[in-house]
C-alpha positions as CSV (number, residue, x, y, z in Angstrom):
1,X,56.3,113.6,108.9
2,X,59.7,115.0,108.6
3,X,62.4,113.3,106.7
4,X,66.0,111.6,108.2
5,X,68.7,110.4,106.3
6,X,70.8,107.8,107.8
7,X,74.5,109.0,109.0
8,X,77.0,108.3,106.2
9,X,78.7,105.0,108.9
10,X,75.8,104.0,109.2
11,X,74.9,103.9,105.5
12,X,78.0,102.9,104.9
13,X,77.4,99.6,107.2
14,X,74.2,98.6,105.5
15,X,76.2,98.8,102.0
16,X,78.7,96.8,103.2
17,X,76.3,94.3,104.9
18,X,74.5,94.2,101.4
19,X,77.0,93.5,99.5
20,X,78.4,90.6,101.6
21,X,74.8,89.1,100.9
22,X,74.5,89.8,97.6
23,X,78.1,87.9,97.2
24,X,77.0,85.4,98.8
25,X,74.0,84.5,96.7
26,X,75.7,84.7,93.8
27,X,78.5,82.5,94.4
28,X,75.7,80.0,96.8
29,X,77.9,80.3,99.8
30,X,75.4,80.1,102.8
31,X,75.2,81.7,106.0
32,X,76.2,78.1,107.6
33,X,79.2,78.0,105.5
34,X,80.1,81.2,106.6
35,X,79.1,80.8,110.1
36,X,81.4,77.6,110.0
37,X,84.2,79.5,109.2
38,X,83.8,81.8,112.1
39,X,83.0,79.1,114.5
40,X,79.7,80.9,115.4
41,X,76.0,79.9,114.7
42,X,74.2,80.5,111.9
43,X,72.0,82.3,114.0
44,X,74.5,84.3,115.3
45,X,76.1,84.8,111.6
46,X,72.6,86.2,111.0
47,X,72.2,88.4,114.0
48,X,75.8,89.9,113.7
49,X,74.9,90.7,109.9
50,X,71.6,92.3,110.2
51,X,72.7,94.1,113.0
52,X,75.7,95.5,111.5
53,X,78.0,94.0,114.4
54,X,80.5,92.3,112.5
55,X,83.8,92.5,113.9
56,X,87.0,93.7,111.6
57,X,88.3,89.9,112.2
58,X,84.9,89.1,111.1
59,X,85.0,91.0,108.2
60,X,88.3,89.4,106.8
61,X,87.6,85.5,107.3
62,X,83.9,87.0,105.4
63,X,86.0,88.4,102.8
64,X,88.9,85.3,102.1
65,X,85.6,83.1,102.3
66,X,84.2,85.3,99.2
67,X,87.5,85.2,97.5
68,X,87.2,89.2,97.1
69,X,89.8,91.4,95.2
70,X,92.0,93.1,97.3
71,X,90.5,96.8,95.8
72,X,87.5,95.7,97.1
73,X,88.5,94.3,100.2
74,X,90.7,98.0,101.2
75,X,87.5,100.3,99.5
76,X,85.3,98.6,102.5
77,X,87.8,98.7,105.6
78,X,88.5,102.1,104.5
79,X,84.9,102.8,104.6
80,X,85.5,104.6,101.4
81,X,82.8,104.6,98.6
C-alpha cells in the first residue's frame, strides 16, 4: 500500500486543533464552556473542531477563553511551527 503524508495546512490544522484540546483539558475548560462563548452548540463546537472548520473569529474568542500568550497566539495564525 503506498504511503501519503498529509499537506503541511493540513497538518498544520490538526496541530492546532490538538493543541486547543489538549489546553483545554488541562485547564478543565469544556467544550460547553467554549461553545458558550461562541454562541454555538456544543455539538457544533465539536463538529467545527474535528473538522478543522474553525473560523479566524473562532479561533480568537478560543484563544482569550484559554488565556494564551500572545507568542503562541501569532505562531498559530501565522501557521508558523
Amino acid at each position: 500500500m503506498a504511503k501519503i503524508t498529509l499537506l503541511p495546512e493540513n497538518r498544520k490544522t490538526e496541530d492546532t486543533m490538538a493543541y486547543i484540546l489538549g489546553t483545554m483539558r488541562v485547564r478543565k475548560i469544556t467544550q460547553a464552556q467554549i461553545a458558550d462563548h461562541l454562541c454555538i452548540t456544543r455539538k457544533t463546537f465539536y463538529d467545527r473542531i474535528h473538522n478543522g472548520t474553525l473560523t479566524y473569529t473562532d479561533l480568537l474568542q478560543i484563544f482569550s477563553v484559554l488565556d494564551l500568550p500572545q507568542e503562541k497566539i501569532v505562531e498559530i495564525m501565522t501557521l508558523k511551527g
